[in-house]
Structure formats: C-alpha cells, structure tokens
C-alpha positions as CSV (number, residue, x, y, z in Angstrom):
1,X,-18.2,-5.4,14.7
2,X,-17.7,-9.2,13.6
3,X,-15.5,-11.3,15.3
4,X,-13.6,-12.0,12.4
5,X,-12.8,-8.4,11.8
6,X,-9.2,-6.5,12.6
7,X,-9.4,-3.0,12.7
8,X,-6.0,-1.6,11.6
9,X,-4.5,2.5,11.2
10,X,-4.2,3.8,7.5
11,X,-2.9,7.1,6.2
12,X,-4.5,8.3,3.4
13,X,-4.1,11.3,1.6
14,X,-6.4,14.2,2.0
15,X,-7.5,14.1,-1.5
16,X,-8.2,10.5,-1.4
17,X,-10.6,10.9,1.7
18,X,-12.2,13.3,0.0
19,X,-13.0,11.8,-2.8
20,X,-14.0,8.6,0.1
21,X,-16.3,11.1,1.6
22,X,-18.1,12.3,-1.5
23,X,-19.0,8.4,-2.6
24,X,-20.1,8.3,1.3
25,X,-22.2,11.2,0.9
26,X,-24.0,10.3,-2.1
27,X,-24.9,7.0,-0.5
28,X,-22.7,4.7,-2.9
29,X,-21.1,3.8,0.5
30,X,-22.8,3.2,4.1
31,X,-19.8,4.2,5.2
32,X,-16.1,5.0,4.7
33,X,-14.5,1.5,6.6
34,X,-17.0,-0.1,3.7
35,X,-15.5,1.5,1.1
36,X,-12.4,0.4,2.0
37,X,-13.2,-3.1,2.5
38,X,-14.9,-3.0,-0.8
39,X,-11.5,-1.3,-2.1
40,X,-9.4,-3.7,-0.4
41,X,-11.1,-6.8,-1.4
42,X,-11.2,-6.0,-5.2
43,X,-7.7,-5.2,-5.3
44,X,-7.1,-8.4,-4.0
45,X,-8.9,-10.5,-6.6
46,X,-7.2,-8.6,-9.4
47,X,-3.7,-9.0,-7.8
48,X,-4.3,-12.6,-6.8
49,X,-5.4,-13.3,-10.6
50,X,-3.0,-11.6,-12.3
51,X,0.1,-13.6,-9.6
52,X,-1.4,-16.6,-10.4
53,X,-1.7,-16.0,-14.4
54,X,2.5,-15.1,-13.6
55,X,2.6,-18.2,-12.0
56,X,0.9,-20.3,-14.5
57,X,3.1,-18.9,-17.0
58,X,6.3,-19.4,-15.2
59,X,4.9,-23.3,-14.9
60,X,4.4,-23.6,-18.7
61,X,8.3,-21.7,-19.5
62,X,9.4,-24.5,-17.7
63,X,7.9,-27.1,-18.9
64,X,9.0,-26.0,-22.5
65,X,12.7,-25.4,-21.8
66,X,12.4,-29.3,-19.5
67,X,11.4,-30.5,-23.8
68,X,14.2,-28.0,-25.3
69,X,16.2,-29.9,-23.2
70,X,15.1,-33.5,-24.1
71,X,14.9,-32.2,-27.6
72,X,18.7,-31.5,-27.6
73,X,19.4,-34.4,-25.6
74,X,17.6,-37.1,-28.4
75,X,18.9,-34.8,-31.9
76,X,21.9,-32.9,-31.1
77,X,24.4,-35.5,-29.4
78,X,28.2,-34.5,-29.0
C-alpha cells in the first residue's frame, strides 16, 4: 500500500456491495477499495465545483448589493 494512503472502516449497505462486487467481477474494477477511491475522488470534484460555483456566486451578490448601496448613497439622499 502507498505511504500516502489511510485505510479507514465504512458501512455500506448490502445492496450497494453488491452492486460493488458485480462491477468487480466484470473487471470494470481491480478491486472493490478501487472502486471506492474512484467513487470517492469523483464525488469530490463535483462537490468541490459546485461549493465553489456557491462561493463565486455569493462573491458577485455582494458585490452588487456593495453598488445598490453606493447607488442609494449618490441618488436617493435624505
């Protein structure tokens, strides 16, 4: 195993290991930890997009209520 490599306890349900097993079995996986990696590691490129699209979003609300503000500010004095 890799020295950069943790191994950690899951608990899956049966059906999903099934499932796990069958891609195994029909060689789209070596083996069942490489499915999981392969799992993991997509899930976290679509999650880490998709926070930082929220993010980026979040950054340009800002920004347009900080000019809402300096619009009211320069036209609607009290």
């Amino acid at each position: 195993m890799k020295d950069d490599m943790e191994k950690v306890t899951i608990r899956l349900p049966k059906q999903y290991l099934r499932r796990l097993d069958f891609l195994v079995r029909v060689d789209d996986f070596p083996s069942r930890s490489e499915a999981i990696r392969t799992s993991v590691r997509d899930l976290l490129y679509a999650r880490v997009d998709l926070v930082l699209e929220k993010q980026k979003r979040l950054l340009e609300l800002d920004l347009k209520e900080a000019e809402l503000e300096e619009v009211e500010k320069q036209y609607l004095k009290p």
